[in-house]
Structure formats: C-alpha cells, structure tokens
C-alpha positions in Angstrom: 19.5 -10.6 27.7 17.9 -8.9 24.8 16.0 -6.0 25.4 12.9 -4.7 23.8 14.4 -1.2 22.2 11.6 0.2 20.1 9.0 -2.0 19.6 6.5 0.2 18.3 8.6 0.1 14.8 9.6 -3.3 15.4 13.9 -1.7 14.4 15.8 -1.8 17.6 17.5 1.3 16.9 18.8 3.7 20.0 19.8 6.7 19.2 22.0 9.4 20.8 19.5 12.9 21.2 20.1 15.5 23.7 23.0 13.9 25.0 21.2 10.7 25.9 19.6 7.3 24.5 16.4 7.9 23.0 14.4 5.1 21.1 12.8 5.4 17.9 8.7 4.6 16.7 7.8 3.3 13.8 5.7 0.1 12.0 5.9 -0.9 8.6 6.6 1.3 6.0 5.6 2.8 2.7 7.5 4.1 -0.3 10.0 5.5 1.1 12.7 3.2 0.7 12.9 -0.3 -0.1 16.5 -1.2 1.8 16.5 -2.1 5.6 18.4 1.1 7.3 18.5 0.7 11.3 20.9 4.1 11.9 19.4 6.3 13.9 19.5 9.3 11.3 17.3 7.1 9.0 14.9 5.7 12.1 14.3 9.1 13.2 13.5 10.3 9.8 11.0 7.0 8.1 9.9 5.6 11.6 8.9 8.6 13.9 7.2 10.9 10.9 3.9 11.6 10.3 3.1 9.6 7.4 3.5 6.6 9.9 -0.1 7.5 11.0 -0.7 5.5 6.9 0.5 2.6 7.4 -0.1 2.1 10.9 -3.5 2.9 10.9 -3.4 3.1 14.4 -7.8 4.8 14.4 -8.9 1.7 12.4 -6.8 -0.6 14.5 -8.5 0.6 18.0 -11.9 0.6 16.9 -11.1 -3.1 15.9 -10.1 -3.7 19.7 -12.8 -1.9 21.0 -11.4 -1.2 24.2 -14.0 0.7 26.6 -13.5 3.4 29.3 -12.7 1.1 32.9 -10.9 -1.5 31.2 -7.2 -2.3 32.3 -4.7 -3.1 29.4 -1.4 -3.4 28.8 0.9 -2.1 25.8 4.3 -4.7 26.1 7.1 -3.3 24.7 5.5 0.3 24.6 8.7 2.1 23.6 7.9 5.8 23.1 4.2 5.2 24.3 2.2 5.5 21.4 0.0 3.6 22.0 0.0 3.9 25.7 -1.3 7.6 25.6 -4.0 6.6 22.8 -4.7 3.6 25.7 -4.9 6.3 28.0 -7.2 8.3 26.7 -9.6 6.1 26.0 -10.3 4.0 28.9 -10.1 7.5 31.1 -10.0 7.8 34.8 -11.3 4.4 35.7 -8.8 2.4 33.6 -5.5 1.6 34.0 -2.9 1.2 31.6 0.8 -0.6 32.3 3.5 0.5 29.9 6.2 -2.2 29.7 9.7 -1.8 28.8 13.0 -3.1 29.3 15.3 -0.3 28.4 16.0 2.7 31.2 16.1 5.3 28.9 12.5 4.3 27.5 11.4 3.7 31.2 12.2 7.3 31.8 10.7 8.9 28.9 7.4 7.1 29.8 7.3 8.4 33.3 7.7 11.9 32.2 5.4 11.0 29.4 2.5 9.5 31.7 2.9 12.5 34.2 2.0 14.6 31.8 -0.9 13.0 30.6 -5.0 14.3 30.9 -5.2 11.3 33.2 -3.5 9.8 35.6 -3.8 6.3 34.8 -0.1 5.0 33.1 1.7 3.0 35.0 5.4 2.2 33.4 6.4 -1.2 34.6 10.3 -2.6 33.8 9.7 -5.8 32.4 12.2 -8.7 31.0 12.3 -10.6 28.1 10.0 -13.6 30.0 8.1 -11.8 32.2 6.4 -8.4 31.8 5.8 -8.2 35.5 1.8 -7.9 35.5 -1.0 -8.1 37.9 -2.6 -11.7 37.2 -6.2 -12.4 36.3 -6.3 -8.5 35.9 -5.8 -7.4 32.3 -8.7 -7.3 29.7 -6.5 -6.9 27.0 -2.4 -6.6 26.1 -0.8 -5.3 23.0 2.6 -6.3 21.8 3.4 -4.4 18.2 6.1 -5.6 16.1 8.0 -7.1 19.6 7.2 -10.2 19.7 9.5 -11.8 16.8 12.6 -10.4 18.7 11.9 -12.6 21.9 13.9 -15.5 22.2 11.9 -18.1 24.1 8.4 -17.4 23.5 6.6 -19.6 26.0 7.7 -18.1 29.1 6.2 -14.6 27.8 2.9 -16.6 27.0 2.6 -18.1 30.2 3.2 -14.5 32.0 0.4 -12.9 29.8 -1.8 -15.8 29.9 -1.6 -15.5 33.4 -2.1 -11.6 33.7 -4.9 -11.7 31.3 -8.6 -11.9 33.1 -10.9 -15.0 32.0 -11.7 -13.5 28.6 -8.9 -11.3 27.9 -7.3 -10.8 25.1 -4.0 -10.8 23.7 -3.2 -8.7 20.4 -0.5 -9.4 18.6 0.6 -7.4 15.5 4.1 -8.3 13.8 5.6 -8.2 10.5 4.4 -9.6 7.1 7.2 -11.7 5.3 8.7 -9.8 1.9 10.3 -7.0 0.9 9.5 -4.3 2.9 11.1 -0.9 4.0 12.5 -0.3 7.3 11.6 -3.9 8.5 14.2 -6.2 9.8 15.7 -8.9 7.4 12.7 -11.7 6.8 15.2 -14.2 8.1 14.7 -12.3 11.5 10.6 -11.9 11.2 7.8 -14.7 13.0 5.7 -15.6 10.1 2.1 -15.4 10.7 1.8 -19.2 10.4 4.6 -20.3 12.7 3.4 -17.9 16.0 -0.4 -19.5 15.3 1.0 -22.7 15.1 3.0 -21.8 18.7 0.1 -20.3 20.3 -2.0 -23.1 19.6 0.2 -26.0 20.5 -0.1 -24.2 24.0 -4.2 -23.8 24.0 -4.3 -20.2 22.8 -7.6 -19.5 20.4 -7.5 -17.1 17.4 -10.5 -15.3 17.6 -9.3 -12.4 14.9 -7.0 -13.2 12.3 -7.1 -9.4 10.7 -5.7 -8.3 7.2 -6.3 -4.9 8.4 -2.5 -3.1 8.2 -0.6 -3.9 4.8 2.9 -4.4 6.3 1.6 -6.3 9.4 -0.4 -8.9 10.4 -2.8 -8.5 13.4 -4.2 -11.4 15.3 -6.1 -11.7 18.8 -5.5 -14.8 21.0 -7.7 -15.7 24.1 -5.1 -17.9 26.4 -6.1 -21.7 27.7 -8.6 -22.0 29.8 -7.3 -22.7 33.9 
C-alpha cells in the first residue's frame, strides 16, 4: 500500500534526521531549480525553506477558505502539519482539527507537534490510502495539498470524505499544474486539473471554486452528492 509521505510538497521524500525518518514540506517551487530532485539533502533544502511561504501563499489561500473559529476540518495527508497548526489557530478552542497521515514517523511528529500547540484541539488520526478514518457528517471542510495525484483508486477516498463532510462541506483540493516545474514529480505522475473535475463530477461532486490563485498549483473546492 502506498503511503502518503509528505504531502504538503507533494515529493515523497523520507529522510534520515536525528537518527530517524523525518518527512519533508514543501509545494511548488520557484527559481530554484528547474530538474525534479527527490533526495533528501535537496527536499530539505528547496521544500522546507522559507521562501516556500512565495509560492505557497498559504495567508491568501486561508482567507479564500474562510474557515471560522468552531468549525471542524480536516488536513489529509498533513505531513509535517503546516497546515494543521495554521488550522489550529484559527478555529481556536471550539474547533477541532484531525491531522491524517499514513506514515508512523509523521504520526509521531504530529502528536508532539499538536501537544505543544496554544490549543488543544489537533487530533492526529492514522489513515489509509481509502479511508482517512473520519467522523461522518461532521467535517465542514477537508484539505488535501498536493496528495491527491499519488492515490491509486480515487473513489474510495471520495466516498470516505463525502461521507465525513457535513451537508455543505467542503472539500479543497490543491494539486499540481502540468509543465515544467521544480521539485514537482514527473508530469506523467501529476492529476491534471481537467481529469480530477471530470472524476469528481461523474460521481455528483460540484465545483463551486475553480481558483488560479497559486502559480504552481491548482486549487478547487468540491461540495460532495447530495444523500
């Protein structure tokens, strides 16, 4: 069974730091380097630096989402939890976030990560590559960045988050643009925009937000079948 790695950067990378597996952030890239480079030296290095906070534009990306203090939502394939803590924060005390991963080293680094967050509202869930193990008709909102290409079988993952998702909810899905760029996988392993709308609506899925906000990434919002 595959497992998610890093999601966040969308390069399944696992590299060896303090004597254990870590995973490695990242999305998209800019001028850094124009050749595909998945060692853990150059993932640590062009996915997990500051100038990430560029391309990923993760401020402009959130207020897009508009997620509100209360509200339960779900980052799938979280990997280091960057956006779990920025999840965290924001919906405070009242809110809940699940942080879903497949790989135990990730697992673990989340659960230290969420117990030393402001609020105590993370909760790291082991999911597989079919089911993310979610509460149903609870979530208003789930995340999946640059994870959802390296799924096999993509409708038994849409059935589980249609079916964790509240009447309403929404489903955000941000994967890579075709074409040459740096520190993405090979095109040939990408989900062009066209073919997971195509999927998502042959199953009853609604785009409601079809968003040429990130350079390197498409970013679309889905509301799932109705019952």
């Amino acid at each position: 069974m595959k497992r998610f790695g890093i999601f966040f950067g969308g390069v399944a990378v696992l590299a060896a730091a303090t004597g254990a597996a870590a995973a490695v952030q990242g999305s998209g890239a800019g001028s850094v380097s124009t050749t595909y480079d998945s060692s853990a030296e150059n993932a640590v290095e062009l996915l997990a630096g500051p100038e990430r906070f560029a391309w990923q534009r993760p401020d402009r990306l959130l207020r897009l989402l508009s997620i509100r203090k209360g509200e339960k939502v779900a980052d799938l394939g979280a990997g280091m939890g960057y956006f779990t803590s920025t999840f965290s924060s924001i919906i405070g005390h009242s809110g809940t976030v699940y942080a879903v991963e497949t790989d135990p080293e990730l697992l673990k680094h989340l659960e230290i990560k969420a117990a030393g967050q402001d609020f105590d509202n993370t909760i790291v869930v082991r999911g597989s590559e079919t089911d993310p193990n979610l509460p149903e008709d609870a979530l208003d909102l789930i995340l999946t960045v640059n994870t959802w290409h390296r799924l096999g079988d993509r409708r038994p993952m849409r059935e589980a988050v249609s079916r964790a998702l509240k009447p309403g909810g929404r489903f955000v899905v941000v994967d890579w643009h075709l074409g040459e760029i740096a520190i993405a996988p090979p095109v040939e392993r990408r989900l062009p925009r066209e073919e997971l709308i195509a999927e998502m609506v042959a199953d009853g899925w609604t785009v409601t937000t079809n968003s040429r906000l990130l350079k390197y990434q498409y970013l679309l919002i889905f509301t799932p079948p109705a019952p």
